[in-house]
N, C-alpha and C positions, 0 to 999 in steps of 0.2 A: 195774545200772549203766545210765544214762540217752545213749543216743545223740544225738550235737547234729549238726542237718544241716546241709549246706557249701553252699557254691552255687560250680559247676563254671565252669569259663571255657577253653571249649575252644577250642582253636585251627587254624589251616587245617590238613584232611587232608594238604595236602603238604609240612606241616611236622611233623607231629604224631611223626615217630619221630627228628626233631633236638632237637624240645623239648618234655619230654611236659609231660602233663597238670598244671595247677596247680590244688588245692581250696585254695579259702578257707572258712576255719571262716566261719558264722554270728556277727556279733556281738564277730567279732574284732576289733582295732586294724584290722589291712589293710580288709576289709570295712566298718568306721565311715569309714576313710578315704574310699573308692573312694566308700561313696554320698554323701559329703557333696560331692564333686566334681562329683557327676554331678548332685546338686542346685543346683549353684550355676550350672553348667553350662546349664538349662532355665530359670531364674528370669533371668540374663541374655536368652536369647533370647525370653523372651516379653515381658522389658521393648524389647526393642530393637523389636520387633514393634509395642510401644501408643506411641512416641514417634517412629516413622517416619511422621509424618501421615496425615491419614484422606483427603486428597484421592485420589478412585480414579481409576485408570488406563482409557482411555476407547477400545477397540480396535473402535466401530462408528464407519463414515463419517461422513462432515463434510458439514454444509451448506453448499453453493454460492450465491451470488443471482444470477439471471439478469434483473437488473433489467432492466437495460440493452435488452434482444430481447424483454422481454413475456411469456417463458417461464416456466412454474411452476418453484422452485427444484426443483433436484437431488439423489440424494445417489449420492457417492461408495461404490464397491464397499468391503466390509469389507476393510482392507489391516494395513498397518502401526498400530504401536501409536501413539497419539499422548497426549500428555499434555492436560489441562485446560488450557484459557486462562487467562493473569493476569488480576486485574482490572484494568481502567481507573483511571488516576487519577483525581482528585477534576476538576481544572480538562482535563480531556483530552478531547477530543469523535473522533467513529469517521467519517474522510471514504472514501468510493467516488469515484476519479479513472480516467477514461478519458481516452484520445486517440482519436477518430475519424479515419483515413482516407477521404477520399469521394471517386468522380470527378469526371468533365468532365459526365457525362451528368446528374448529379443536382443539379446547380446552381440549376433553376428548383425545384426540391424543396427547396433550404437555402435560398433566397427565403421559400419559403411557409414554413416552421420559424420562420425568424425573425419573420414576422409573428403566428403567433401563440401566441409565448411575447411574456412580459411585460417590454418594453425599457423599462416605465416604473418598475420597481421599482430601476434605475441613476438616480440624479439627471440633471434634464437637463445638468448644468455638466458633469460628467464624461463622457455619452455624445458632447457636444461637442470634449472634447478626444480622445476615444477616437475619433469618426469623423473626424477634423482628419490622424490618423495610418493611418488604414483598421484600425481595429478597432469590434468589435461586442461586445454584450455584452448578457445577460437574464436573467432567472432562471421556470426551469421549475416548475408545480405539483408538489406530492407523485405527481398522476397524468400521467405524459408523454405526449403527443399519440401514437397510431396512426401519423402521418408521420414521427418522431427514431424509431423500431422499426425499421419501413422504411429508413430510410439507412442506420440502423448492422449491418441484416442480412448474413450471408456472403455475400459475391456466386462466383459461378461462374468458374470457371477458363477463362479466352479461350482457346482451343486453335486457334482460326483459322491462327495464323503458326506453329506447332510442327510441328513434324516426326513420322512416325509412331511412330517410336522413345519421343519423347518423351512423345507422347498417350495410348502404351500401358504406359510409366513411371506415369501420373499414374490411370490408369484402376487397374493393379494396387494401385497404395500408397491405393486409395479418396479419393483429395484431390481432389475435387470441385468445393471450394469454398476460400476464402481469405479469413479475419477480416478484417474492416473494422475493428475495436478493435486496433490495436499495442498501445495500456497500457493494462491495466483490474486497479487494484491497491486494494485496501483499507489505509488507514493511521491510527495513533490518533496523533494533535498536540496538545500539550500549550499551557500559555495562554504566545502570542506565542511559540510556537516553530516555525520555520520550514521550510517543504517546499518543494523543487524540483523541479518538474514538466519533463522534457525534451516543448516541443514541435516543431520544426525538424530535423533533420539538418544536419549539419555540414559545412558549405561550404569549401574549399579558400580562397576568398579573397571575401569580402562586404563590401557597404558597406550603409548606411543614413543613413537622415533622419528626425531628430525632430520637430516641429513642434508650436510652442506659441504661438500666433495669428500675428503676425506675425515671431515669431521660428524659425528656424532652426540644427537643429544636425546634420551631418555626420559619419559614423565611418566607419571602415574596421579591418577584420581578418581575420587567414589564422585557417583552421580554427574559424570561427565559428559557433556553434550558440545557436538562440535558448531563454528558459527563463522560466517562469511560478514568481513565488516568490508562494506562501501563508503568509500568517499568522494565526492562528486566536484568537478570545478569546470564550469560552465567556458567553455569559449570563444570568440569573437564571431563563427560563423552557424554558429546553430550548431554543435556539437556538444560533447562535452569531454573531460578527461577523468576518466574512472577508474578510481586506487583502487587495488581490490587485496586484502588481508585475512589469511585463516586465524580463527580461535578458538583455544579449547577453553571452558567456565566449566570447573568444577569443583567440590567440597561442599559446606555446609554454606547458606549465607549468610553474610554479616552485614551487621546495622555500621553504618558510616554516617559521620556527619559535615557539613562545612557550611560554607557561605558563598549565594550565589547572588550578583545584581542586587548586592544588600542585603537580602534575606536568610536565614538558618534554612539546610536544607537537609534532609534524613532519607535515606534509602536504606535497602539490603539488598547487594549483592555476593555472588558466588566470586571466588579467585579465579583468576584470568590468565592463561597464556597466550600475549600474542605473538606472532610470528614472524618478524621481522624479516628476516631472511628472506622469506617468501613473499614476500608484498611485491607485488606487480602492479603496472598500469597500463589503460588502452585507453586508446580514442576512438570513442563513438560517433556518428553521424546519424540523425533521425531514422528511424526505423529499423536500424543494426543492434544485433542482439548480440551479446557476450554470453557464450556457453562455456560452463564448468563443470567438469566431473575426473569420474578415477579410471587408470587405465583396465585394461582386463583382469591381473594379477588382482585388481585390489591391495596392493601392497601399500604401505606405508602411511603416511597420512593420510591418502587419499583413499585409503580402504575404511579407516577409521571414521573419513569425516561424509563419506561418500556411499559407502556398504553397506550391508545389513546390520542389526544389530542381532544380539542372542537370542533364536528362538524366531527373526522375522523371515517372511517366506517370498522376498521379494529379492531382486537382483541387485542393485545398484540407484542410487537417484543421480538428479543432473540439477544444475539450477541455470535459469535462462533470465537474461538482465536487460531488457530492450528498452532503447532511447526513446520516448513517445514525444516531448516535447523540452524545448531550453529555450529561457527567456529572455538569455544574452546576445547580443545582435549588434556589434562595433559597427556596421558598416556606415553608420550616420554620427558615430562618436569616436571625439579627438580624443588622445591621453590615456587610451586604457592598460593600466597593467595587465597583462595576461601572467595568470596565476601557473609557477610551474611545481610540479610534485617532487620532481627529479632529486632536493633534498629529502624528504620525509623519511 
């Protein structure tokens, strides 16, 4: 008589004298059941495995660019998990936007900057109406001058007027120093789609003057903050064409509402002047910077949107707008309209 072996399925010792031992014959019904579950069971998980994508998960540092200071880029300590970037869309270009801070002291230094980076690469009709209003404007080679390093470096914490308390607040927390860059942000902008740059602080109550030859125009507004709107249009050889437009948002906000791609859409914003007149364009090529700022005087818009505001103890700021990358590339495609600004 032929013995058929079972396969046991023991269960927890701390249970095992509530519920004893169950054998499953070999081959039996229960048995054909159990592994046909337990097949189906592994054949799930390893599909769910080959249709969870191949993109890996990416748990070493990130590269930083320390364009801006001259410094070799960095990288961040192993940390947190991060996933893999999207790609870039097709018509999308990759701008690096800074706000410089500068003082009083470094004035005949942003003199010498401006001379020589390249104010001729702005038509002269526009740098005329851009200095008519005390604004300046140029654009930097791919390689930026030893002297923009210099201004935009940390400068050292004035402890002359502080208290010992506080000297030795700033000595223990190692704060040394204190960035001259407020904003320094990387963003991808898609073709004519629009970025606002806050340059200004926001005034309690300001006025301004436009001036456009002999014409004049006047505003005033509470809680006024001035703003550089970009618009960007990609093209054909790895460039791009960069609108550039000042703005003043000020008053109280207001709730708006409409309809966007089908949906109700709610916001609040502040009232808006933009500035037409003064909208310029340039074209960029990878690694060229578009520099913005007010002339010495501070006068005019350009002191308003570029100056200190009441009570701050610094000179003037600058905003710098450099080309990192553009996803447009005609040289293998038939048919392309190249996008021109020249109406807007």
């Amino acid at each position: 008589m032929s013995v058929v072996p079972a396969l046991s399925i023991r269960l927890d010792e701390e249970q095992e004298n509530r519920y004893p031992t169950k054998t499953i014959p070999l081959f039996s019904p229960e048995f054909c059941l159990l592994h046909l579950v337990m097949h189906r069971i592994m054949l799930a998980l390893f599909l769910l495995l080959v249709v969870s994508g191949c993109a890996p998960w990416e748990s070493v540092g990130v590269w930083k660019s320390e364009a801006w200071h001259g410094e070799p880029a960095k990288m961040e300590e192993p940390g947190e998990v991060r996933l893999p970037p999207g790609r870039m869309n097709k018509d999308s270009v990759s701008l690096e936007i800074a706000v410089g801070q500068l003082d009083h002291q470094q004035q005949e230094e942003v003199e010498q900057l401006w001379r020589e980076i390249d104010q001729q690469a702005i038509s002269f009709q526009v740098r005329r109406r851009l200095d008519q209003n005390g604004l300046l404007a140029g654009v930097i080679g791919s390689q930026p001058p030893a002297l923009l390093n210099r201004l935009l470096q940390d400068k050292a914490v004035d402890t002359s007027e502080l208290e010992a308390w506080q000297i030795q607040f700033i000595e223990n927390g190692n704060q040394k120093t204190v960035p001259r860059l407020i904003l320094h942000q990387r963003i991808q902008n898609g073709l004519g789609e629009n970025h606002f740059v806050p340059v200004s602080d926001a005034s309690a109550q300001a006025s301004w003057v436009v001036r456009e030859g002999a014409r004049q125009t006047a505003g005033t507004g509470e809680q006024a903050r001035g703003f550089m709107q970009l618009r960007t249009y990609p093209t054909g050889d790895g460039g791009v064409r960069l609108v550039v437009t000042p703005e003043i948002r000020h008053g109280q906000p207001k709730a708006s509402f409409g309809v966007a791609e089908g949906s109700f859409t709610y916001s609040t914003e502040q009232s808006s002047q933009i500035f037409d007149e003064l909208k310029f364009e340039t074209l960029l090529k990878p690694g060229q910077t578009l520099l913005l700022g007010a002339n010495r005087q501070l006068s005019g818009l350009g002191g308003f949107l570029f100056g200190p505001s009441e009570g701050a103890d610094y000179g003037q700021r600058v905003i710098l707008i450099r080309l990192v990358h553009s996803q447009r590339d005609d040289l293998f495609e038939s048919g392309v309209d190249h996008v021109s600004t020249n109406s807007l």
